[in-house]
N, C-alpha and C positions, 0 to 999 in steps of 0.2 A: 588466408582468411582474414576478415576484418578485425581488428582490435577490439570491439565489442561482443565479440562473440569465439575471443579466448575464454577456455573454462581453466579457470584456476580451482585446485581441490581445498587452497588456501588463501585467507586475506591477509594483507600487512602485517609486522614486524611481529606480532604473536601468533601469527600462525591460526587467526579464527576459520569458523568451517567444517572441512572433511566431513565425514560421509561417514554417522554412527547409527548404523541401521542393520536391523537382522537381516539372519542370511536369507531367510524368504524375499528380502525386497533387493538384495545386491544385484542378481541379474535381469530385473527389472529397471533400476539405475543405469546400470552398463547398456544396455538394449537404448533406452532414453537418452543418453549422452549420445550413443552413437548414431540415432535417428536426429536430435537435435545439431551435430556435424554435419550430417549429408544437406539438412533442410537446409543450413542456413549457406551453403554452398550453392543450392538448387535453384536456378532462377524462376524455374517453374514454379514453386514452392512462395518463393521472395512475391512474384510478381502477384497470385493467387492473396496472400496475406494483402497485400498492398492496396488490391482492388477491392478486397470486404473491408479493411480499415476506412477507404475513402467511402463508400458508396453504402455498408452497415451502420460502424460508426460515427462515423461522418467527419472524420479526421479530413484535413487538420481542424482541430477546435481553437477558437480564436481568442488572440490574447490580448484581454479589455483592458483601456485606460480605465483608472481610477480616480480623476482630479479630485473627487467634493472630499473624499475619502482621505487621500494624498492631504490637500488644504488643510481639513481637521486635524490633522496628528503631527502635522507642518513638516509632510515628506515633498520637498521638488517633484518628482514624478513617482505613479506607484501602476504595474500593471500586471495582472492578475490574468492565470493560464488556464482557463477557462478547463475541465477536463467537467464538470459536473453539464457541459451541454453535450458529450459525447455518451453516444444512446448507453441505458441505461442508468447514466445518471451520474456516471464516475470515472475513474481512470480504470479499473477493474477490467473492463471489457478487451482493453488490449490485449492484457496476457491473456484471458481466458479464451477470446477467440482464436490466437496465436496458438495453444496447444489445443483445444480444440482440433484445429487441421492437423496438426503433428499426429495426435491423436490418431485419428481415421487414418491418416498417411501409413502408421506403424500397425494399420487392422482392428484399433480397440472398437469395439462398439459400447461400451460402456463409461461412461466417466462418474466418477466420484470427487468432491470436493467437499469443503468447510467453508462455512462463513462467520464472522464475527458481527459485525454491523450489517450484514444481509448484501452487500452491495458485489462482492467478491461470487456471493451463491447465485445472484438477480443475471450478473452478467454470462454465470456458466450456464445457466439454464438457457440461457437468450442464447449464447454461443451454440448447444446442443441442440433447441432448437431448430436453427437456422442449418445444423449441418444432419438431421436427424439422429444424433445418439440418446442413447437411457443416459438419463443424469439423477445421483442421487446427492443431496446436499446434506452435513450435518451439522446442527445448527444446537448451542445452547439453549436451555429452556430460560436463561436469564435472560440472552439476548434476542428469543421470539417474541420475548411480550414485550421488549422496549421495541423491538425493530418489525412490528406485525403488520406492517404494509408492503415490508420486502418480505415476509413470512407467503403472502398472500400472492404477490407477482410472482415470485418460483412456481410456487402451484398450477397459477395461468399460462406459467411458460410450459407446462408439462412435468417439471422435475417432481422427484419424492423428497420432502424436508424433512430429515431422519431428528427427532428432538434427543438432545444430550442430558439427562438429570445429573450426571458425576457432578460432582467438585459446584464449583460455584456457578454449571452451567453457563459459560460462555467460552472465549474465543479457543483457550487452551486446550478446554474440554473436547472441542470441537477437531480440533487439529487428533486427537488422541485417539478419538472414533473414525476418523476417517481413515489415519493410517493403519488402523489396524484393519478396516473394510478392504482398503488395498490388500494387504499382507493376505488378506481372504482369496482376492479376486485377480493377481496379479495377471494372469494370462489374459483376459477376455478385458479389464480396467485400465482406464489409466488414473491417478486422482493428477488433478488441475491444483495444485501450492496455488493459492493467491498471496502470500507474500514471499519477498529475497528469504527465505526462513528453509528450513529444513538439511537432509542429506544432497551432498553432492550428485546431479550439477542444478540440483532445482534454484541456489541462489543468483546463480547467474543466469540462466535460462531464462527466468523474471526479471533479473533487470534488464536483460536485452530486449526484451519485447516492451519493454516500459521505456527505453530511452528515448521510443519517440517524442514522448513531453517533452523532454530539455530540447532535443532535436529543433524541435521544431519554431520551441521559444525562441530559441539561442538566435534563430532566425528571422523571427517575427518580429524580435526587439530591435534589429540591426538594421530590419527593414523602414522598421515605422520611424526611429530614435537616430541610426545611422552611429549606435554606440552603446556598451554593456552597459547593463547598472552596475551600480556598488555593491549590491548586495542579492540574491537567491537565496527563497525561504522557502522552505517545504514542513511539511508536518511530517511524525516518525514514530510509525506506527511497528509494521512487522519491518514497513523497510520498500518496500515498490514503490513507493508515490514519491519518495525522496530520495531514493537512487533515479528515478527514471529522469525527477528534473533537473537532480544536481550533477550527474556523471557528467551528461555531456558540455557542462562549464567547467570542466578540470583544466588547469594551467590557462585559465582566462586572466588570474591575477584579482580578482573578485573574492568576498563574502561567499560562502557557501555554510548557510545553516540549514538547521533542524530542530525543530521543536518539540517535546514528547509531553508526555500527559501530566500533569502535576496534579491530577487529585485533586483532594479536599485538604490535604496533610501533608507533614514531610516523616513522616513515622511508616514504618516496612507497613502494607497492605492499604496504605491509603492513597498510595498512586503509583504510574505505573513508566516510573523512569529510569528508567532503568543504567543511564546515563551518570544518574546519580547516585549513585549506592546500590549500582549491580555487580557482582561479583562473576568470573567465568566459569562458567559451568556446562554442560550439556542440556539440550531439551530439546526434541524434536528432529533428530539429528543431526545438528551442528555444534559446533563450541562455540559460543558466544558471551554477552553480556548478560547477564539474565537476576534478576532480583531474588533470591534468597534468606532464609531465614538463617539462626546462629549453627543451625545442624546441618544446612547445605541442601535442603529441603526450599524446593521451590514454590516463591511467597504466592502469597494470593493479592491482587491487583485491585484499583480501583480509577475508573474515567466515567464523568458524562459520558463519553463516545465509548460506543461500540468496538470502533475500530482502534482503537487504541489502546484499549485494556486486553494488555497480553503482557508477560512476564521479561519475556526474550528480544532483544534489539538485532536484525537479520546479521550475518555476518561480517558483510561488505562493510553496508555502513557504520558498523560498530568498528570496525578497523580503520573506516576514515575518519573518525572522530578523533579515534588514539592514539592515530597515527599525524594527526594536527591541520588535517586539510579540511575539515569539516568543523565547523564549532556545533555544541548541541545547548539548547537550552530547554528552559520548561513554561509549560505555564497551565495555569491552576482552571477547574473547572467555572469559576465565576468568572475567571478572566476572558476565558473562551464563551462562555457567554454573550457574556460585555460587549465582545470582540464580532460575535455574530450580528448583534441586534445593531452594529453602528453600521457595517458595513448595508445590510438591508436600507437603514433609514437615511446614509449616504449615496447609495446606487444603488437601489434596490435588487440585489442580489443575495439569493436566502442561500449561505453557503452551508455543505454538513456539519457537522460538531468537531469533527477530524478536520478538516480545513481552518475553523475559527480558532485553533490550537495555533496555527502557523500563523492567522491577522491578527493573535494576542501579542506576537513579540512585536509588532510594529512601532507602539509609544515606544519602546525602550531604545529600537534604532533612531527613529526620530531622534531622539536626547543624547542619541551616541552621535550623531552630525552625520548619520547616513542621508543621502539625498534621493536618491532613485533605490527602487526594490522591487523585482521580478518575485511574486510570490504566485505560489499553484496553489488552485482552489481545485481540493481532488474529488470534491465529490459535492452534490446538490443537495440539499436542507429539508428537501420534502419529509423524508424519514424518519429525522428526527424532530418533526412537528410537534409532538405531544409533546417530547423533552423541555422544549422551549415554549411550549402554552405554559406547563405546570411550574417550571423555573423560574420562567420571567413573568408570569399572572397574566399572560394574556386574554 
């Protein structure tokens, strides 16, 4: 079997991970682990993903120089992994299409997912679509009304957007009602993780079908440049967008970061970095990084972006951090701003809020004497349009 699609039940030297999930959902787990072995054995399988990646999504998506952008922040070269032109809008659609066919392959006719910033729910709907399954999406009531054009395209694609009131109404929430719709529905469901997050083997099963990104960069950069850059930046949200680009540069000898959300504050509930003063605890069934309060009570978060405001950093990555192959940093909701409106008036590319987290750390490599920087832009800016009228006085 290939090295990308070993299931480890554990990451790095503390053992993040495992599979802390009721018994209604273990032999749904085991069933999925052992349908995600045969598939990714099966060339028939391989080849079928292969040919909706190229001809749906429209992989490979192409990865843009950036001179004017690079010049301003006085990087030698910068070039950016285009995922926000792959249909729907994001990197999303790989994993969802990916289990999607798993899906039908194991009999489900039904799928159930969450979404946070709408992009994870846009792209299973389009997935379900495209293969005819029921899809139902469940989405917080906070992040429908920031994210109500991706509220809108689910609809169009046929899904039902189940609205979450609990808690603070978003990503968490989200993840909370969906798994327990599975635990409902286990026989007839499958739910679609859109992030490396949950019980075993969902982390890995997501970053495998996400590796295409790095894959393809790894490639594209060698092709155009004839040489790596010094640095891979990705943004770090649940954890897909920045496993998928940074895996496959492991042992290149490179930078390999990450960027998470730095809020408005650096005080518990005013951002969602978990990086920074997360402590290991369970949520959602894995042990991971996850921000807390002083009783072990999981905090409540805060980002501009949708996709980013979640409490829990995915396993993997949180193991590559602490384990020292990954560096993580932050950066604050103005910075991401900042970061979006130059990149527009530099090459006009309107990248999502989640992406402009990762073109925030850019001045700081610059000043660090990095030269070249492979960054992924995971998702397109339409979405967050109002955000950026009302923030920046457009």
């Amino acid at each position: 079997m290939n090295d990308a699609f070993v299931l480890p039940t554990r990451f790095g030297a503390r053992g993040l991970g495992g599979c802390y999930a009721p018994e209604t959902l273990m032999q749904p787990l085991l069933d999925l682990e052992a349908a995600f072995r045969a598939a990714m054995e099966d060339s028939g399988f391989q080849a079928e993903l292969k040919a909706e990646l190229r001809h749906f999504v429209g992989r490979p998506t192409p990865l843009t120089p950036a001179p004017r952008l690079a010049a301003k922040l006085g990087l030698k070269a910068l070039y950016l992994k285009r995922e926000d032109l792959a249909h729907t809008g994001a990197h999303k659609i790989n994993n969802a299409l990916a289990q999607a066919l798993l899906a039908r392959r194991m009999g489900r006719t039904e799928i159930i997912a969450e979404t946070g910033a709408g992009q994870h729910g846009v792209a299973t709907a389009a997935a379900c679509a495209r293969l005819g399954l029921r899809c139902t999406v469940y989405m917080g009531v906070t992040d429908m009304a920031r994210q109500a054009p991706n509220v809108a395209r689910m609809r169009l694609f046929g899904a039902t957007v189940q609205p979450v009131e609990a808690g603070q109404g978003t990503l968490k929430e989200a993840v909370n009602e969906a798994l327990r719709a599975w635990a409902g529905r286990c026989t007839e469901a499958h739910y679609i993780l859109g992030s490396a997050l949950g019980p075993h083997p969902f982390p890995t099963l997501v970053r495998s079908f996400q590796t295409v990104i790095g894959e393809e960069a790894r490639a594209q950069v060698l092709e155009q440049t004839g040489a790596l850059p010094e640095a891979v930046v990705a943004c770090a949200g649940g954890g897909s967008n920045g496993l998928g680009l940074l895996v496959p540069f492991a042992g290149d000898g490179l930078r390999r970061m990450a960027v998470e959300a730095g809020g408005h504050g650096r005080a518990l509930g005013e951002h969602a970095a978990r990086l920074d003063g997360g402590r290991m605890g369970v949520l959602h069934g894995c042990r991971t990084l996850l921000l807390q309060d002083a009783h072990g009570h999981t905090a409540e978060t805060a980002s501009v972006s949708a996709g980013l405001d979640y409490p829990a950093l995915g396993p993997e990555l949180a193991a590559l951090v602490l384990d020292g192959t990954v560096d993580a940093r932050r950066a604050s909701d103005e910075e991401a701003l900042a970061a979006a409106r130059l990149l527009c008036e530099t090459e006009g590319i309107l990248p999502a809020l989640e992406s402009s987290h990762a073109l925030a750390l850019l001045p700081a490599l610059a000043a660090e004497g990095v030269a070249s920087v492979l960054l992924g832009l995971s998702g397109r800016g339409d979405k967050d349009l109002s955000t950026y009228q009302s923030r920046l006085e457009l």
